[in-house]
C-alpha positions as YAML, in Angstrom:
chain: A
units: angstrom
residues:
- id: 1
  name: UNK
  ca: [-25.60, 7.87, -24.78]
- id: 2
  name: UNK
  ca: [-26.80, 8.72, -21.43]
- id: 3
  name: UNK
  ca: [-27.43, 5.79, -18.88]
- id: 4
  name: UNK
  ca: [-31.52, 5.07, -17.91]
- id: 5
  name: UNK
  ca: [-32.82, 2.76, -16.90]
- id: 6
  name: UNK
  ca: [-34.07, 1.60, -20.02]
- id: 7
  name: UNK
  ca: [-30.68, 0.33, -21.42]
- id: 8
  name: UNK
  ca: [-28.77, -0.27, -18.69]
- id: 9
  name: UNK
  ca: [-30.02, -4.20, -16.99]
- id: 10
  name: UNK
  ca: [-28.78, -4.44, -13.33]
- id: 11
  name: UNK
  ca: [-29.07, -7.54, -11.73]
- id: 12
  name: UNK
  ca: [-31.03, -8.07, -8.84]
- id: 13
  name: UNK
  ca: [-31.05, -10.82, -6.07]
- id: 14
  name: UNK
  ca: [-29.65, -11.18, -2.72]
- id: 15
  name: UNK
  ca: [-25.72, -12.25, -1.71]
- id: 16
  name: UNK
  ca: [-24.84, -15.47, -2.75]
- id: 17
  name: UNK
  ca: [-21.83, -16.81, -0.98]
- id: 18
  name: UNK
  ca: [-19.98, -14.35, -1.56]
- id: 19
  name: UNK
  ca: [-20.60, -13.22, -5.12]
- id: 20
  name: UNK
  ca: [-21.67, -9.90, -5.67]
- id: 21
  name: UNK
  ca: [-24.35, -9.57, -8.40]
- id: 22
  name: UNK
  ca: [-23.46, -6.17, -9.29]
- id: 23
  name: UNK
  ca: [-20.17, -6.52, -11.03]
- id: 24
  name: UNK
  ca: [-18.23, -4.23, -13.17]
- id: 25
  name: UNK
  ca: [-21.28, -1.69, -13.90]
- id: 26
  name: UNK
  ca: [-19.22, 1.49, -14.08]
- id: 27
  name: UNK
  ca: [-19.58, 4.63, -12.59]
- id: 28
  name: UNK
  ca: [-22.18, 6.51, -14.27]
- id: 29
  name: UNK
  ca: [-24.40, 3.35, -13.86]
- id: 30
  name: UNK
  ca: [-24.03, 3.41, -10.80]
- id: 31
  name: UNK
  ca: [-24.54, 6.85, -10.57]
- id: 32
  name: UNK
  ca: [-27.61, 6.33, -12.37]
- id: 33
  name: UNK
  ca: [-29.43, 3.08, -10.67]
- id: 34
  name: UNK
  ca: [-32.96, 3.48, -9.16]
- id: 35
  name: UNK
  ca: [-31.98, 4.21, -5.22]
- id: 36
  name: UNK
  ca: [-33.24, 0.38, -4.01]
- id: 37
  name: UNK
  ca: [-30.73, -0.92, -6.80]
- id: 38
  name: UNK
  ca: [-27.85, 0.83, -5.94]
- id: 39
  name: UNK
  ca: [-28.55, 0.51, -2.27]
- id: 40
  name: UNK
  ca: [-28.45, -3.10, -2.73]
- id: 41
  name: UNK
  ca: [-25.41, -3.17, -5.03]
- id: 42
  name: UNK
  ca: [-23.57, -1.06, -2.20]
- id: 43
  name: UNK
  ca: [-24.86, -3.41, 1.12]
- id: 44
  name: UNK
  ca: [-23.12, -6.54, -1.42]
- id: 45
  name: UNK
  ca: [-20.04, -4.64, -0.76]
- id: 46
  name: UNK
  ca: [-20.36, -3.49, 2.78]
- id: 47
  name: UNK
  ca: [-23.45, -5.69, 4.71]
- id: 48
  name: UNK
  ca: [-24.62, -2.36, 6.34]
- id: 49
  name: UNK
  ca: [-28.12, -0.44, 5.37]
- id: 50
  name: UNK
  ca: [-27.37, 2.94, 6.93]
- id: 51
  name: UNK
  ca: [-23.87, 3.10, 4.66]
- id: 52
  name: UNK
  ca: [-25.14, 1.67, 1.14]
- id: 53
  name: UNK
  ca: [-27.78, 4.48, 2.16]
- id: 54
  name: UNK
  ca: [-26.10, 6.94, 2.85]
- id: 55
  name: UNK
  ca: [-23.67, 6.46, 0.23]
- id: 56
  name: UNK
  ca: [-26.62, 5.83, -2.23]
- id: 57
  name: UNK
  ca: [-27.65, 9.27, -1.23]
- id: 58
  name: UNK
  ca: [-24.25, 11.06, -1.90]
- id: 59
  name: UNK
  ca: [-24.34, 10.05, -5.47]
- id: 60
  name: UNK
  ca: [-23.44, 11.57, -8.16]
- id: 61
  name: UNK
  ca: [-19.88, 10.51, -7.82]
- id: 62
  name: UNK
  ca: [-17.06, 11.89, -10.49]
- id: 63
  name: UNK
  ca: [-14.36, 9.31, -10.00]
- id: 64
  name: UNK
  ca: [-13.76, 6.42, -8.23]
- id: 65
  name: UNK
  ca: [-11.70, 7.66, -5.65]
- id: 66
  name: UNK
  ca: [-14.46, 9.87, -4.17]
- id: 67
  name: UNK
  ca: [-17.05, 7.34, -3.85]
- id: 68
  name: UNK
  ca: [-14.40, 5.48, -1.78]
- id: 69
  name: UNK
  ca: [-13.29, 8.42, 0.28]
- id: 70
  name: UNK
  ca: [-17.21, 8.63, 1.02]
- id: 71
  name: UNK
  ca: [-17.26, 5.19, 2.14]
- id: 72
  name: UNK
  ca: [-14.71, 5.45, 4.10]
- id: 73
  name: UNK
  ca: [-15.54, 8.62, 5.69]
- id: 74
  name: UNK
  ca: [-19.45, 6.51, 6.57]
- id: 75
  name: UNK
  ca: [-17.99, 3.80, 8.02]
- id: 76
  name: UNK
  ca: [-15.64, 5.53, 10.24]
- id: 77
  name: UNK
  ca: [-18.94, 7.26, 11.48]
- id: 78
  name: UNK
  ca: [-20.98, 4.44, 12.29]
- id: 79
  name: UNK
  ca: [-22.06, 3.41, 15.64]
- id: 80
  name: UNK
  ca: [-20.17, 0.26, 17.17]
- id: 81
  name: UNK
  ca: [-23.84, -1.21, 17.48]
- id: 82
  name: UNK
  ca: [-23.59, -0.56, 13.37]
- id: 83
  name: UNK
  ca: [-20.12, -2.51, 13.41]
- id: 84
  name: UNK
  ca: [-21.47, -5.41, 15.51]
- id: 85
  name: UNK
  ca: [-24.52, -5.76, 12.97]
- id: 86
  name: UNK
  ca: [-21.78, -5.69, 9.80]
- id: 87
  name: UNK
  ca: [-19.86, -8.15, 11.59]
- id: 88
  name: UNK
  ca: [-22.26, -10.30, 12.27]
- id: 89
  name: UNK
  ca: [-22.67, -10.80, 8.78]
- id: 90
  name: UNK
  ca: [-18.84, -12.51, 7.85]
- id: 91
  name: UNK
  ca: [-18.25, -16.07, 8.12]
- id: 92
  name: UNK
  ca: [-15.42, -17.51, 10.24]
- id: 93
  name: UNK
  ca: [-12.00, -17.71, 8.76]
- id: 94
  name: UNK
  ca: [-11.88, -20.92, 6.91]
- id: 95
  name: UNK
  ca: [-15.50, -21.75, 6.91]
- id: 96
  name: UNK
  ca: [-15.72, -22.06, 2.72]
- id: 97
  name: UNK
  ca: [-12.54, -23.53, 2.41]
- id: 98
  name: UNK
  ca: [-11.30, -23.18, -0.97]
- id: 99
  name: UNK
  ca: [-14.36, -21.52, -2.39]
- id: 100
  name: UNK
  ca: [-13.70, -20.35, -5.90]
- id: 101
  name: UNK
  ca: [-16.90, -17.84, -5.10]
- id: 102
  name: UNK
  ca: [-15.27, -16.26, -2.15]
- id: 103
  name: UNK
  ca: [-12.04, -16.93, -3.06]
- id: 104
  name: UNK
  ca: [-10.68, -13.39, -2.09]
- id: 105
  name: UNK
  ca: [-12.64, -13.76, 1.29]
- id: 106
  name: UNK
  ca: [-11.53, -14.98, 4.88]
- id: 107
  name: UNK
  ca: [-13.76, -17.88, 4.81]
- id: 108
  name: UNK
  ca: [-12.33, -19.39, 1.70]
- id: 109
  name: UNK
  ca: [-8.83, -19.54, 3.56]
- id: 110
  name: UNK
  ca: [-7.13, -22.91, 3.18]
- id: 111
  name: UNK
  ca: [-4.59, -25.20, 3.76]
- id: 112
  name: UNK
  ca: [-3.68, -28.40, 3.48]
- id: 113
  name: UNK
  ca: [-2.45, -29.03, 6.90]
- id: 114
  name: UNK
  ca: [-5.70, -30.19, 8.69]
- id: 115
  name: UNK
  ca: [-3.78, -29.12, 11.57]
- id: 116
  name: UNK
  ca: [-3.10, -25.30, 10.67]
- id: 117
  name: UNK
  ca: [-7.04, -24.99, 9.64]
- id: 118
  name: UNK
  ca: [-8.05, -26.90, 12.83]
- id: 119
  name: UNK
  ca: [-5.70, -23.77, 14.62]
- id: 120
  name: UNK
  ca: [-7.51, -21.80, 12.46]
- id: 121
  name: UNK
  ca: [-10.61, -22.68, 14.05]
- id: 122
  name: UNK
  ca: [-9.62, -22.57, 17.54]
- id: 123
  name: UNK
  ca: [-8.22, -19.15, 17.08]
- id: 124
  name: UNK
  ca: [-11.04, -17.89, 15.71]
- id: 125
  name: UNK
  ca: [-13.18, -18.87, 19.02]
- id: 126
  name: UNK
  ca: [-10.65, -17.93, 21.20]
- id: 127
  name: UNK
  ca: [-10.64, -14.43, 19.29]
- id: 128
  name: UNK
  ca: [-14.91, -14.33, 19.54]
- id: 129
  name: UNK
  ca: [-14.26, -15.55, 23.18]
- id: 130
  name: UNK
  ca: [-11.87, -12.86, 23.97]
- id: 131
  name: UNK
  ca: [-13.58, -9.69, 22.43]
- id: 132
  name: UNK
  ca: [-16.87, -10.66, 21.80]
- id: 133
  name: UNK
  ca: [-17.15, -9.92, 18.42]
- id: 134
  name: UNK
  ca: [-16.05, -12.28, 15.10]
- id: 135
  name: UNK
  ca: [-12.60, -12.18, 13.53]
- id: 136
  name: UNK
  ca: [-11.95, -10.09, 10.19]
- id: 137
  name: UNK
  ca: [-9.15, -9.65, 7.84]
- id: 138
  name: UNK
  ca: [-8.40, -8.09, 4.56]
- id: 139
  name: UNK
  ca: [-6.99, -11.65, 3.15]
- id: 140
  name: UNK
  ca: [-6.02, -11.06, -0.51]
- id: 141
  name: UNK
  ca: [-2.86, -12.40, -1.35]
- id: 142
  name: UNK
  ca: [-2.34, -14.12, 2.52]
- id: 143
  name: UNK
  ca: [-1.86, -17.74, 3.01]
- id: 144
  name: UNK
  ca: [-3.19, -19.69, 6.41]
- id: 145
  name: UNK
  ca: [0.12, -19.17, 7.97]
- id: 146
  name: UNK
  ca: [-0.22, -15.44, 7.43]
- id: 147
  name: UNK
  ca: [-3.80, -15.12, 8.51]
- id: 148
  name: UNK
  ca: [-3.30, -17.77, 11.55]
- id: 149
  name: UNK
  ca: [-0.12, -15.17, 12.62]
- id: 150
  name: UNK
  ca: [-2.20, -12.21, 12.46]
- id: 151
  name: UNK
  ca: [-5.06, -13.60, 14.51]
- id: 152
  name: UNK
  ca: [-2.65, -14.53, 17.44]
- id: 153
  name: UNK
  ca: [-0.63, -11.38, 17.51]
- id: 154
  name: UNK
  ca: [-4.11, -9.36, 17.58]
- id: 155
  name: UNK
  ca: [-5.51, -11.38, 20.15]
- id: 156
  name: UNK
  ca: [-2.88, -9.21, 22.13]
- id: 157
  name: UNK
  ca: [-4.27, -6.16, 21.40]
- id: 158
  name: UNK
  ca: [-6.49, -4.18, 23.64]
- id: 159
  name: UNK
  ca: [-10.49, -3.78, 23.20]
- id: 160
  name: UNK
  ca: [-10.34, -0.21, 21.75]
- id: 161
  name: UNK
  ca: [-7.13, -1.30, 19.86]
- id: 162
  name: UNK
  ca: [-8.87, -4.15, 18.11]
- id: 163
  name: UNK
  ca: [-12.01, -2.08, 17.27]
- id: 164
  name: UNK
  ca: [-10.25, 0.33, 15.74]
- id: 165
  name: UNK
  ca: [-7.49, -2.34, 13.45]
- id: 166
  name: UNK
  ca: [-11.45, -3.80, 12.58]
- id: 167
  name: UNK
  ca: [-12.72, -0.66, 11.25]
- id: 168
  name: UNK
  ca: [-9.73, -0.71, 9.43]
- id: 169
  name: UNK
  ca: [-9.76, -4.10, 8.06]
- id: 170
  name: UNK
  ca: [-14.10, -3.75, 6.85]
- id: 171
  name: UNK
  ca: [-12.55, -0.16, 5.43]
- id: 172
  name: UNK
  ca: [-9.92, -2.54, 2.96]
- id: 173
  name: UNK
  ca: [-12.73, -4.62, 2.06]
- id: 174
  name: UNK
  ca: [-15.16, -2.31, 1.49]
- id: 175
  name: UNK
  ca: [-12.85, -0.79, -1.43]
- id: 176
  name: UNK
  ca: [-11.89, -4.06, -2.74]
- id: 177
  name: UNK
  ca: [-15.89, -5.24, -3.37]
- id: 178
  name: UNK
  ca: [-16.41, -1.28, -4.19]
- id: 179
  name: UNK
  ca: [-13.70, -1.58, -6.44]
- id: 180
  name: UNK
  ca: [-15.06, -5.05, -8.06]
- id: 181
  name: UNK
  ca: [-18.52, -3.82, -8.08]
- id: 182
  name: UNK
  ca: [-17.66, -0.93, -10.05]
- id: 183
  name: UNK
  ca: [-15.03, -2.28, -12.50]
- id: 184
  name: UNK
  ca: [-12.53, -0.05, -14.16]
- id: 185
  name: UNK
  ca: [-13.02, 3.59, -14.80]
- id: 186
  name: UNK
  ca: [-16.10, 4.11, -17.11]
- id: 187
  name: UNK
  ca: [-17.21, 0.37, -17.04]
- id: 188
  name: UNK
  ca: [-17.55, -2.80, -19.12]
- id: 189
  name: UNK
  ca: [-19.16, -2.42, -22.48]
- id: 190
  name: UNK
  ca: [-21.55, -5.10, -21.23]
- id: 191
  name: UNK
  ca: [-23.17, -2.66, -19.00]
...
């Protein structure tokens, strides 16, 4: 049966702590959404307009792996004013400690040392100090430790340096909420 949007029901609402609404739709839903839905299911996953736009126009996707190649390929393009605004949008590591809703997210980094998160948070200004711009890392599977290690060694990097291991970093999150947003190949039944 081909997906309209009489029998397919997309949620619709803003981000809530780090939940995307649009989970596990499928491709061809996707493909298929009204362009204000699918714009909105795509800023969820990336907090930037001009890409869930742009990507929103690209569609129809076959597979997966072009959509993300596309995404990619957009943010890589964007204007640092365009990186500034996306960043703008993440919460400081550790800020949602041990949030089951963002628990794949930097702010949801914890530890039970009240001294490593306290480091945490004095890294994390000293990083905003130093570049001018808020910390961001693809966290999934790091500890505190791991994350706190990260943020001191890149604090050594130059400007350009950082920008670019940033771009980088947003690019490994983008595919991971991508990824979540559209579930496996060819959906959940529930959508």
């Amino acid at each position: 049966m081909p997906v309209t949007r009489r029998n397919v029901t997309v949620q619709s609402g803003s981000h809530h702590g780090g939940v995307l609404l649009h989970q596990g739709i499928g491709l061809e839903a996707f493909n298929a959404m009204p362009t204000r839905r699918a714009v909105h299911a795509v800023f969820e996953c990336c907090y930037s307009v001009p890409l869930a736009a742009d990507l929103v126009r690209a569609r129809p996707f076959d597979i997966h792996e072009q959509l993300f190649r596309y995404a990619d390929a957009q943010l890589f393009s964007l204007g640092e004013e365009s990186i500034d605004s996306i960043l703008q949008a993440y919460p400081d590591v550790g800020r949602r400690p041990g949030s089951e809703k963002s628990h794949a997210e930097q702010c949801a980094i914890i530890d039970e040392r009240p001294e490593i998160m306290a480091e945490l948070s004095a890294a994390s200004k000293s990083y905003l100090e130093h570049f001018g711009f808020g910390f961001v890392m693809y966290i999934n599977g790091y500890g505190a430790d791991d994350v706190l290690a990260a943020l001191h060694d890149r604090l050594h990097n130059e400007y350009e340096t950082e920008r670019k291991v940033v771009r980088n970093e947003l690019a490994r999150i983008n595919r991971t909420r991508l990824e979540r947003m559209l579930g496996p190949e060819g959906g959940y039944d529930n959508w």
